[in-house]
SELOSE-800287 format. One line per field, with one value per residue: x, y, z of N, C-alpha, C, O, CB in turn; residue in one letter; chain. Coordinates in steps of 0.1 Angstrom, whole numbers. Glycine has a CB too. Example, Ala and Ser with C-alpha at 12.3 -4.5 7.8 and 13.67 -1.06 7.14 Angstrom:
SELOSE-800287
n_xx = [132; 128]
n_yy = [-57; -22]
n_zz = [78; 71]
ca_xx = [123; 137]
ca_yy = [-45; -11]
ca_zz = [78; 71]
c_xx = [132; 129]
c_yy = [-33; 0]
c_zz = [78; 79]
o_xx = [142; 134]
o_yy = [-33; 11]
o_zz = [85; 80]
cb_xx = [113; 141]
cb_yy = [-45; -6]
cb_zz = [90; 57]
res = [A; S]
chain = [A; A]
end
This chain:
SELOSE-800287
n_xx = [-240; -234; -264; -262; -249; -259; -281; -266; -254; -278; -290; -277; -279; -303; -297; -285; -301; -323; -307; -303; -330; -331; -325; -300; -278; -264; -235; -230; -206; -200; -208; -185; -171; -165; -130; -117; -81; -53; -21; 5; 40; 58; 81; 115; 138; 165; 177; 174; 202; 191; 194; 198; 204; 223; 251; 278; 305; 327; 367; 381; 412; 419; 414; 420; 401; 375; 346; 315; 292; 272; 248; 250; 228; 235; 236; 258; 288; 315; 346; 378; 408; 395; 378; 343; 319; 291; 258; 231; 205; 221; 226; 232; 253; 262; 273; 290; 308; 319; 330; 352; 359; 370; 393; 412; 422; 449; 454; 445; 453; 441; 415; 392; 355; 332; 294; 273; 235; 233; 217; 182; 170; 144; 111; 76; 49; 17; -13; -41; -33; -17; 5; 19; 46; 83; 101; 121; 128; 123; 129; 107; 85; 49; 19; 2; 19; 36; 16; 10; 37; 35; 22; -9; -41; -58; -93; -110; -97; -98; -97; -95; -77; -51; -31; -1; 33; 55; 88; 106; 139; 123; 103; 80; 44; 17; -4; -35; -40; -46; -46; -25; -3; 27; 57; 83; 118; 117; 88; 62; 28; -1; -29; -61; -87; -121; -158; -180]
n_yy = [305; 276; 270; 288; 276; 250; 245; 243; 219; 205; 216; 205; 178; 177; 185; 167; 142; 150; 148; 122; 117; 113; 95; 79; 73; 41; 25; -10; -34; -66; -98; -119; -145; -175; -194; -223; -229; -250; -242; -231; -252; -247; -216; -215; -199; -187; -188; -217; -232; -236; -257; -232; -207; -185; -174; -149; -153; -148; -149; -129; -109; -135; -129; -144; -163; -149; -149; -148; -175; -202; -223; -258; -285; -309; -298; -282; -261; -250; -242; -225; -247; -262; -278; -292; -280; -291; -271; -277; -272; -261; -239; -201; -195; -219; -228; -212; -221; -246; -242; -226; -241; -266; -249; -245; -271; -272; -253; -224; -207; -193; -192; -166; -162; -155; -159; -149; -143; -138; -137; -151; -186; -188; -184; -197; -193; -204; -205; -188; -159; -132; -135; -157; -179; -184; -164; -139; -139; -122; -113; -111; -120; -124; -141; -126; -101; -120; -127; -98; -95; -115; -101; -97; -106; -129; -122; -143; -153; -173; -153; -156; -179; -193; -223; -237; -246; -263; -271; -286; -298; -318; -330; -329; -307; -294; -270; -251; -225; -185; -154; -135; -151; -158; -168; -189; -190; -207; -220; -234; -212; -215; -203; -210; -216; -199; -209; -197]
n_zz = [355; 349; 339; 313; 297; 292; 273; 246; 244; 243; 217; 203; 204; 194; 169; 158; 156; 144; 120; 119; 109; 82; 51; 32; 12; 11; 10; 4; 22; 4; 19; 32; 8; 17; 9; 3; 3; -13; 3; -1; 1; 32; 23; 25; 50; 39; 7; -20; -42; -76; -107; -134; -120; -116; -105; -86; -76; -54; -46; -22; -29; -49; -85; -106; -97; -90; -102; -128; -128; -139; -128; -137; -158; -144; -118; -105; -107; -119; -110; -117; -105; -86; -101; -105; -83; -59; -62; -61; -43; -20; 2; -7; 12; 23; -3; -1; 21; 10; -14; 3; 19; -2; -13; 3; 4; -1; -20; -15; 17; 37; 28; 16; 10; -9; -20; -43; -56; -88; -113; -109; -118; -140; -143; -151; -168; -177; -203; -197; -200; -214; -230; -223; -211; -207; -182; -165; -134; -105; -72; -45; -59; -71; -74; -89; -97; -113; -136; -145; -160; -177; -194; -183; -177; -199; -218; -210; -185; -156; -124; -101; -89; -92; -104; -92; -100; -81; -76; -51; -32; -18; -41; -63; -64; -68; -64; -57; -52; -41; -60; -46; -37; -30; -52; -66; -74; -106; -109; -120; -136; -137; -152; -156; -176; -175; -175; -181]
ca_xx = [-232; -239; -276; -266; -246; -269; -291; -259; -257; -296; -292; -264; -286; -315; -294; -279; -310; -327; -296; -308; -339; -326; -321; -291; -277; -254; -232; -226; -195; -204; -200; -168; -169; -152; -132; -105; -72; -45; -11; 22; 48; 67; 96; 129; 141; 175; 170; 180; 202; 192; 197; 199; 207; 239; 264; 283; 315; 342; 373; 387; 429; 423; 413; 414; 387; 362; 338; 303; 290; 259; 248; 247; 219; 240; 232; 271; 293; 324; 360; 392; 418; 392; 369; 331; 313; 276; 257; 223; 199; 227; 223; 247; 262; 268; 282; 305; 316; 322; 342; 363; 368; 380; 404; 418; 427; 463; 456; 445; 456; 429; 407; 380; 347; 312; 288; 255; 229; 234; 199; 175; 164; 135; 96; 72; 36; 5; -27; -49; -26; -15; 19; 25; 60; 90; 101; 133; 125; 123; 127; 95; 72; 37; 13; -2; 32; 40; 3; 15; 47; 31; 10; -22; -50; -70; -104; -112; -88; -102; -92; -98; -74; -43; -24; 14; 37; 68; 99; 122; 141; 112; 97; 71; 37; 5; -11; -42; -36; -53; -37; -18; 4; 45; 61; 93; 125; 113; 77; 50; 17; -13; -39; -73; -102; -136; -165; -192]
ca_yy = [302; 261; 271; 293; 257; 239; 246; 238; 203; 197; 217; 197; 162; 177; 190; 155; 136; 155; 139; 101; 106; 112; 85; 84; 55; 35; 13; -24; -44; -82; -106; -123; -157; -183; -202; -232; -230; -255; -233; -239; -253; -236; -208; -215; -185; -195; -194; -230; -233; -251; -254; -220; -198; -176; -170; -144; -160; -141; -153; -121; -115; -140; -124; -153; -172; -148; -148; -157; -192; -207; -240; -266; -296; -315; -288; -280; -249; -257; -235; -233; -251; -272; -282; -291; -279; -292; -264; -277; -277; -257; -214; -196; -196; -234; -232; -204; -228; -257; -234; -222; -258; -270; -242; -247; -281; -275; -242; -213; -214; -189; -183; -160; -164; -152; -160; -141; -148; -129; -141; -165; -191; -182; -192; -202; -191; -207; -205; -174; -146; -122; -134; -171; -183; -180; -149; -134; -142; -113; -116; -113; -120; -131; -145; -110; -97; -127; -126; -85; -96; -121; -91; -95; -119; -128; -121; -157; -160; -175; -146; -155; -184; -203; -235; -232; -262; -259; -283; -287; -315; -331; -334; -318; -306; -288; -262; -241; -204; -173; -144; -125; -159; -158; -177; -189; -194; -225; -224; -224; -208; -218; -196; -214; -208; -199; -216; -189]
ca_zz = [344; 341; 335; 303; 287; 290; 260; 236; 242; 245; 202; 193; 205; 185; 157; 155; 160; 132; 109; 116; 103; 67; 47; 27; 0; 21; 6; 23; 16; 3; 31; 23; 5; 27; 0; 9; -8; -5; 8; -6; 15; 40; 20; 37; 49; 29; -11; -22; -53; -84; -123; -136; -112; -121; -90; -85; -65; -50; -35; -21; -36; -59; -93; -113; -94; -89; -115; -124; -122; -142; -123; -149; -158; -131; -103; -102; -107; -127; -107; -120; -94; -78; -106; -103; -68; -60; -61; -64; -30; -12; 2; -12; 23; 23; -10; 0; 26; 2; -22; 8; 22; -15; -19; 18; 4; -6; -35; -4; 30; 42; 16; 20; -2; -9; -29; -45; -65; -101; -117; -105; -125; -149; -138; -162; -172; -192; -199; -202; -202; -229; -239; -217; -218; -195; -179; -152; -116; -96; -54; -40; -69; -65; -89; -95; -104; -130; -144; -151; -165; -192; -202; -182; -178; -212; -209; -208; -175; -144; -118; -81; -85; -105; -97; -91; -95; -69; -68; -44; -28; -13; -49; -71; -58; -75; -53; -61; -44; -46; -66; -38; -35; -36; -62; -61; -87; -111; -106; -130; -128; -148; -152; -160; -182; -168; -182; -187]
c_xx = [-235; -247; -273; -256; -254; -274; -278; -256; -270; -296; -287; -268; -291; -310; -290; -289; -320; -321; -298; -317; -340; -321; -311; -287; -265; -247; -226; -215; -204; -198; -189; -173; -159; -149; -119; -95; -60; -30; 2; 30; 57; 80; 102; 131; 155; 167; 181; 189; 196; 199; 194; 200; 220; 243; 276; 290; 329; 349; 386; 404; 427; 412; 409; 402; 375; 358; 323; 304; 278; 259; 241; 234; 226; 240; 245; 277; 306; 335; 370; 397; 407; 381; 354; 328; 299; 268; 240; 217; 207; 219; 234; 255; 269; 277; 291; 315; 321; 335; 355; 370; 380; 390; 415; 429; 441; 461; 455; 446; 446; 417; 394; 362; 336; 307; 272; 245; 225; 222; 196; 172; 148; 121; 91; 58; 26; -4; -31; -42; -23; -4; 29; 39; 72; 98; 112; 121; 129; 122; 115; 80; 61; 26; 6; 8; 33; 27; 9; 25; 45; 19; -7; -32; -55; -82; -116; -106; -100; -94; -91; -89; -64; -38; -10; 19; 51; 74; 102; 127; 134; 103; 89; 58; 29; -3; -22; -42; -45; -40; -28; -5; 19; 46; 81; 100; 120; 101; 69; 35; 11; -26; -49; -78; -116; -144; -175; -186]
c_yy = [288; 264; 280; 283; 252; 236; 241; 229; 198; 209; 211; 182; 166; 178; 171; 146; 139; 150; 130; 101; 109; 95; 85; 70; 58; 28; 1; -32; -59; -88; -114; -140; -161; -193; -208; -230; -238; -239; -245; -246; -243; -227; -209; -203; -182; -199; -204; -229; -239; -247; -239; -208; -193; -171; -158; -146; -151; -146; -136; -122; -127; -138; -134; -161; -167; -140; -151; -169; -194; -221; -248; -276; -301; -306; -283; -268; -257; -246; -238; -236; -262; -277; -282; -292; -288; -282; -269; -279; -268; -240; -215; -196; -209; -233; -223; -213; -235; -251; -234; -235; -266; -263; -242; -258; -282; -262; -227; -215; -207; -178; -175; -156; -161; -158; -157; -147; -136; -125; -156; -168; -185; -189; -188; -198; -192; -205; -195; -161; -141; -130; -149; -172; -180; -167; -151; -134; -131; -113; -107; -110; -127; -130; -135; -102; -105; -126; -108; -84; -99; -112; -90; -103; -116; -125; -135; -162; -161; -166; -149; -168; -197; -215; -230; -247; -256; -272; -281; -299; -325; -337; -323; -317; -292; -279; -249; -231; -191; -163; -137; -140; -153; -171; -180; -192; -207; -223; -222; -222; -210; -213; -206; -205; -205; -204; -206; -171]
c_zz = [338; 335; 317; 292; 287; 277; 246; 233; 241; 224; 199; 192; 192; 172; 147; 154; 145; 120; 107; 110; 87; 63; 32; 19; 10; 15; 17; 14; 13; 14; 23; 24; 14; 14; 3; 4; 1; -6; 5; 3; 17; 32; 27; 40; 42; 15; -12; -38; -62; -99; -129; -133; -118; -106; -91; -73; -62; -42; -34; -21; -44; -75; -102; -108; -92; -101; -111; -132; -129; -135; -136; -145; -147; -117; -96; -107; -114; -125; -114; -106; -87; -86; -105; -87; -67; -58; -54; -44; -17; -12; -3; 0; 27; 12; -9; 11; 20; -2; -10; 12; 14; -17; -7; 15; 0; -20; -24; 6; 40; 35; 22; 6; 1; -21; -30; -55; -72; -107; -115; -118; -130; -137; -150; -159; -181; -188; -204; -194; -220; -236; -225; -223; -205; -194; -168; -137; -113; -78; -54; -48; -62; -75; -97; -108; -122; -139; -151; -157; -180; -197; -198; -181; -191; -206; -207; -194; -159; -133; -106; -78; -95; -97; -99; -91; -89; -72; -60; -40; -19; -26; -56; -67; -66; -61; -59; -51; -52; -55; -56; -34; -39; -43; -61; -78; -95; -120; -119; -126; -139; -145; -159; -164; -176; -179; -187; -188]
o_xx = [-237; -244; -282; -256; -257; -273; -283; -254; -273; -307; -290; -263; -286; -316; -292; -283; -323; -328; -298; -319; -351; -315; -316; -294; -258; -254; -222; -216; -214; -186; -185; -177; -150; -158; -109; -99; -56; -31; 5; 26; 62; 91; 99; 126; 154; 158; 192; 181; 194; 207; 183; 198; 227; 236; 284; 286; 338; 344; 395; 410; 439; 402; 397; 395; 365; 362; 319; 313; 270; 269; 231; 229; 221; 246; 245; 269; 307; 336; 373; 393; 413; 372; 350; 333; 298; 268; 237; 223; 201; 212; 242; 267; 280; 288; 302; 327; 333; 346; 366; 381; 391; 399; 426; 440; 445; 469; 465; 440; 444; 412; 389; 362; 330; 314; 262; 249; 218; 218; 202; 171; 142; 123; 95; 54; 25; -7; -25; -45; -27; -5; 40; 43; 68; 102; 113; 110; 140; 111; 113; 71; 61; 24; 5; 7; 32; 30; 12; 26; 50; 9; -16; -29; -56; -83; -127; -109; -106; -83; -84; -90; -69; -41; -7; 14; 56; 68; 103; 121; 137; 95; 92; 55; 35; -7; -18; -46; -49; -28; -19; 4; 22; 39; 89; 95; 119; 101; 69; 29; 15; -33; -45; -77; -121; -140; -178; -194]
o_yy = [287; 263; 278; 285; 248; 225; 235; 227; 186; 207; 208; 174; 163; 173; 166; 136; 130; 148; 126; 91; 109; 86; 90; 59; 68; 18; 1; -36; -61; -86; -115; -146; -155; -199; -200; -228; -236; -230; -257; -246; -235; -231; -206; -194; -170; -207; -203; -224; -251; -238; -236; -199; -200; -164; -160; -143; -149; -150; -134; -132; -130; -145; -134; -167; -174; -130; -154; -173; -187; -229; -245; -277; -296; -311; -281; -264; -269; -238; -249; -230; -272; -282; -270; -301; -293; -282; -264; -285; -268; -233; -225; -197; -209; -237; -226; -212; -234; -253; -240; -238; -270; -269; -240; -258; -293; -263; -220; -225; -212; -167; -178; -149; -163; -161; -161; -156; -127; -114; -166; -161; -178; -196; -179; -200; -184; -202; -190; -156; -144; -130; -149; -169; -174; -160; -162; -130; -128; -114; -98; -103; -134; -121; -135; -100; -102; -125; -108; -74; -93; -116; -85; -113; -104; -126; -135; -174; -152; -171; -140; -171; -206; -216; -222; -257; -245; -283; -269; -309; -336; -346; -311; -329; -281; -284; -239; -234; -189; -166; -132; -136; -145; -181; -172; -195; -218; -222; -213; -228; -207; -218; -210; -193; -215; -204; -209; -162]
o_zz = [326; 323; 309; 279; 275; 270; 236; 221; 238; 219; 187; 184; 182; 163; 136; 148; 137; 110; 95; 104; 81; 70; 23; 20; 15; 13; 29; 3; 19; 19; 11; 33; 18; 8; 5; -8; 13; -14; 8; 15; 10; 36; 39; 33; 38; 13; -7; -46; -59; -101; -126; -141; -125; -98; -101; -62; -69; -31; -41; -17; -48; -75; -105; -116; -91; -108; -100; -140; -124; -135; -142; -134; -137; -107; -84; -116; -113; -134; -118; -97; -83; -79; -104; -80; -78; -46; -44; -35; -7; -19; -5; -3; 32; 14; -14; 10; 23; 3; -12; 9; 18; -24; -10; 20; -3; -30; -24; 10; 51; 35; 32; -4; 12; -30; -23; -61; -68; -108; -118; -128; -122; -127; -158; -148; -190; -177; -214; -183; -231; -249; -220; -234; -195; -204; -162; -134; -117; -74; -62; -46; -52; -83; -109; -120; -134; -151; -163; -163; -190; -203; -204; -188; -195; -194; -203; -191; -154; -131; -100; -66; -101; -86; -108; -86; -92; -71; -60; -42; -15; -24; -56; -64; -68; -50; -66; -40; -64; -56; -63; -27; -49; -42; -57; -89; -89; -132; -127; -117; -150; -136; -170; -162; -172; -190; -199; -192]
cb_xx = [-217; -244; -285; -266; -238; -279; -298; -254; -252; -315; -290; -245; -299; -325; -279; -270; -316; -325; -284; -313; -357; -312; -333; -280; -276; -259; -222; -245; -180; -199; -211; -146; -166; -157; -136; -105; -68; -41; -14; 34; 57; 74; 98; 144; 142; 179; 171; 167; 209; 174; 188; 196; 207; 237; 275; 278; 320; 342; 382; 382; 440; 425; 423; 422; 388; 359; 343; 288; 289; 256; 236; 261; 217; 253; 223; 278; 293; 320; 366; 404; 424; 390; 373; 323; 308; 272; 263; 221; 202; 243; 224; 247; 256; 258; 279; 303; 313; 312; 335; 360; 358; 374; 400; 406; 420; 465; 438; 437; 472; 434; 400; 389; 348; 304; 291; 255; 220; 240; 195; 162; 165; 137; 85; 75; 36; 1; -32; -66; -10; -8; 30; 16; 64; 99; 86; 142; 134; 116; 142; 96; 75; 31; 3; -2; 45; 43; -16; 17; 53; 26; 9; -24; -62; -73; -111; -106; -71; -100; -95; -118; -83; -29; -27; 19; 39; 63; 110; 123; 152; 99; 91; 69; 43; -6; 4; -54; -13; -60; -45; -29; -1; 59; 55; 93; 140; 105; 72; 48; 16; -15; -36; -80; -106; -143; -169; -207]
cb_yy = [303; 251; 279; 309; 244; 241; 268; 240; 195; 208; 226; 199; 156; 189; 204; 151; 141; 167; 135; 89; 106; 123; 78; 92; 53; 28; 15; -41; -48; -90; -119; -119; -158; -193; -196; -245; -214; -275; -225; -227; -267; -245; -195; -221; -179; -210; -181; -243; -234; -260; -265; -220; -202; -159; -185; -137; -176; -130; -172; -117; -121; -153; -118; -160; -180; -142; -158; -150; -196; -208; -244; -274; -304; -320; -299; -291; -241; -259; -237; -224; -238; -269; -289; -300; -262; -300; -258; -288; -295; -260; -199; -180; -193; -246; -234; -186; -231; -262; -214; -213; -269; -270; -226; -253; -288; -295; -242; -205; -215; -184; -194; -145; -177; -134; -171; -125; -156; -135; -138; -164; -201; -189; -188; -216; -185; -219; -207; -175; -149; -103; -107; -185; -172; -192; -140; -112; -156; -108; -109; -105; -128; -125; -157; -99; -103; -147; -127; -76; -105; -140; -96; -90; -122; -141; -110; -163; -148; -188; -137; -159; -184; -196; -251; -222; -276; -255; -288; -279; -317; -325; -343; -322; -307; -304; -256; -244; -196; -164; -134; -116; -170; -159; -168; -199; -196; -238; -216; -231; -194; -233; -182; -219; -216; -182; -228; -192]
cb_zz = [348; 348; 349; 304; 293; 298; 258; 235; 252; 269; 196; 199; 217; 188; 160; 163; 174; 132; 111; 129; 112; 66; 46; 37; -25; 31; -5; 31; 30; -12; 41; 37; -9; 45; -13; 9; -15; -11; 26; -11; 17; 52; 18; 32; 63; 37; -29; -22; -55; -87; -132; -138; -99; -134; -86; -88; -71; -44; -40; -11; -23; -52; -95; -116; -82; -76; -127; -128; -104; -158; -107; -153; -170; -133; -89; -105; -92; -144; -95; -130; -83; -64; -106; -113; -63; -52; -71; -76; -29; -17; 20; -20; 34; 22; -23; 7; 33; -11; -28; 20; 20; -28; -25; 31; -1; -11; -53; -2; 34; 52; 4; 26; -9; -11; -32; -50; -61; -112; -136; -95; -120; -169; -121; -166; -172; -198; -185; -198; -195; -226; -238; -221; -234; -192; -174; -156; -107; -102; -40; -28; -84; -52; -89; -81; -92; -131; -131; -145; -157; -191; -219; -189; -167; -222; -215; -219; -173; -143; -119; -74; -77; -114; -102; -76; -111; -50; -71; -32; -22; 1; -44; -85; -45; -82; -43; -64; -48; -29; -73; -23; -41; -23; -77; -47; -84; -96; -95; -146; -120; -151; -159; -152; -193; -163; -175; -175]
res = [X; X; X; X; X; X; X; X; X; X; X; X; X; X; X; X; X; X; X; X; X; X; X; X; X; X; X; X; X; X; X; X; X; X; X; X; X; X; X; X; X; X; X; X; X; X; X; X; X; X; X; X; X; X; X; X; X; X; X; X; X; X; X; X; X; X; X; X; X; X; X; X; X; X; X; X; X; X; X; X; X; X; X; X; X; X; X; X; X; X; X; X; X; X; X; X; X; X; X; X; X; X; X; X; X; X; X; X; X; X; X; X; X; X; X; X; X; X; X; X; X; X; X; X; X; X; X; X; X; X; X; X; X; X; X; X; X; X; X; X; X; X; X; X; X; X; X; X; X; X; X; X; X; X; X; X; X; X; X; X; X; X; X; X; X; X; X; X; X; X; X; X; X; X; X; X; X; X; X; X; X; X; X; X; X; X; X; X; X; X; X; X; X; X; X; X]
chain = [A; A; A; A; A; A; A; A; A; A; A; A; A; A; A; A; A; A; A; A; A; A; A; A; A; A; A; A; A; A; A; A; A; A; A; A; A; A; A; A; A; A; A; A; A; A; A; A; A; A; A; A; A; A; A; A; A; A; A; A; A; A; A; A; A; A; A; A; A; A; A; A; A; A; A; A; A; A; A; A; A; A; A; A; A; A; A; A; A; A; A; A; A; A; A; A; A; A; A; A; A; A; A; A; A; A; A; A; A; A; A; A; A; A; A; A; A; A; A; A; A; A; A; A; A; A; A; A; A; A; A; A; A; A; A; A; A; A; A; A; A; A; A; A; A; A; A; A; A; A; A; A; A; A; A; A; A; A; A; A; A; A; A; A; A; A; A; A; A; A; A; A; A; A; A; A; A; A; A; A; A; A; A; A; A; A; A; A; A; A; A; A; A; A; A; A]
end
């Protein structure tokens, strides 16, 4: 019985063997450019407020106070009963604490409050695109995304790599990134020209 197997693995070498010595178009990936890029700083895991953000604030049972909220040039929220908050630099979880704190003070005796974020501030886009200019922030954009937003690269646009400018409260900061980069509320992205 072994003896009449045999022969089917000693065809299926040969048959296979017979296959290699064909020569067939192969394709070969390009070795991968190694190419430096500085990297943004660290995303909090916490979105930070700033100037233009819209809030959506609720103080549960109380009707009149919950509304939305634009944060003004001064980085502040403007309540009735307890006037202007600080908004700017805060989560919405800190400023739901603030809110609750302030209303504790002598107007609710156990207030209960949230606060969301309505629409992010705008981010901004120049350079070689279709239709540059500022545009709605979307959660978890990335410079691909906003480049498809403002209509596309020109065909003039440098592709493999824009600069981003980022604030936050440590300051302002210039960072060249590849295209698959996140972008955050604010930011702008400047698409370069290529030279040839």
């Amino acid at each position: 019985m072994r003896g009449a197997l045999a022969p089917i693995p000693c065809l299926v070498a040969l048959a296979l063997a017979g296959c290699l010595g064909r020569t067939m178009p192969v394709a070969v990936a390009p070795a991968p450019v190694a190419v430096a890029y500085a990297e943004p700083a660290p995303v909090d895991a916490a979105y930070h407020l700033d100037t233009g953000d819209k809030l959506r604030v609720v103080v549960y049972g109380q009707e009149g106070l919950t509304n939305t909220y634009a944060i003004d040039a001064g980085g502040s929220i403007t309540m009735p009963l307890i006037g202007p908050i600080p908004a700017r630099g805060r989560t919405p979880a800190g400023l739901a604490a603030e809110i609750s704190a302030s209303l504790r003070r002598g107007f609710i005796r156990q207030p209960s409050v949230a606060v969301e974020v309505e629409a992010y501030r705008p981010f901004f886009i120049l350079g070689e695109v279709a239709a540059p200019g500022q545009y709605p922030y979307v959660p978890n954009m990335t410079v691909e995304s906003a480049v498809a937003i403002a209509g596309g690269f020109s065909p003039r646009a440098l592709r493999d790599r824009v600069t981003v400018t980022h604030t936050d409260g440590s300051g302002t900061a210039r960072y060249v990134v590849p295209p698959g980069t996140s972008i955050s509320p604010g930011d702008t992205v400047l698409v370069g020209e290529r030279w040839f």
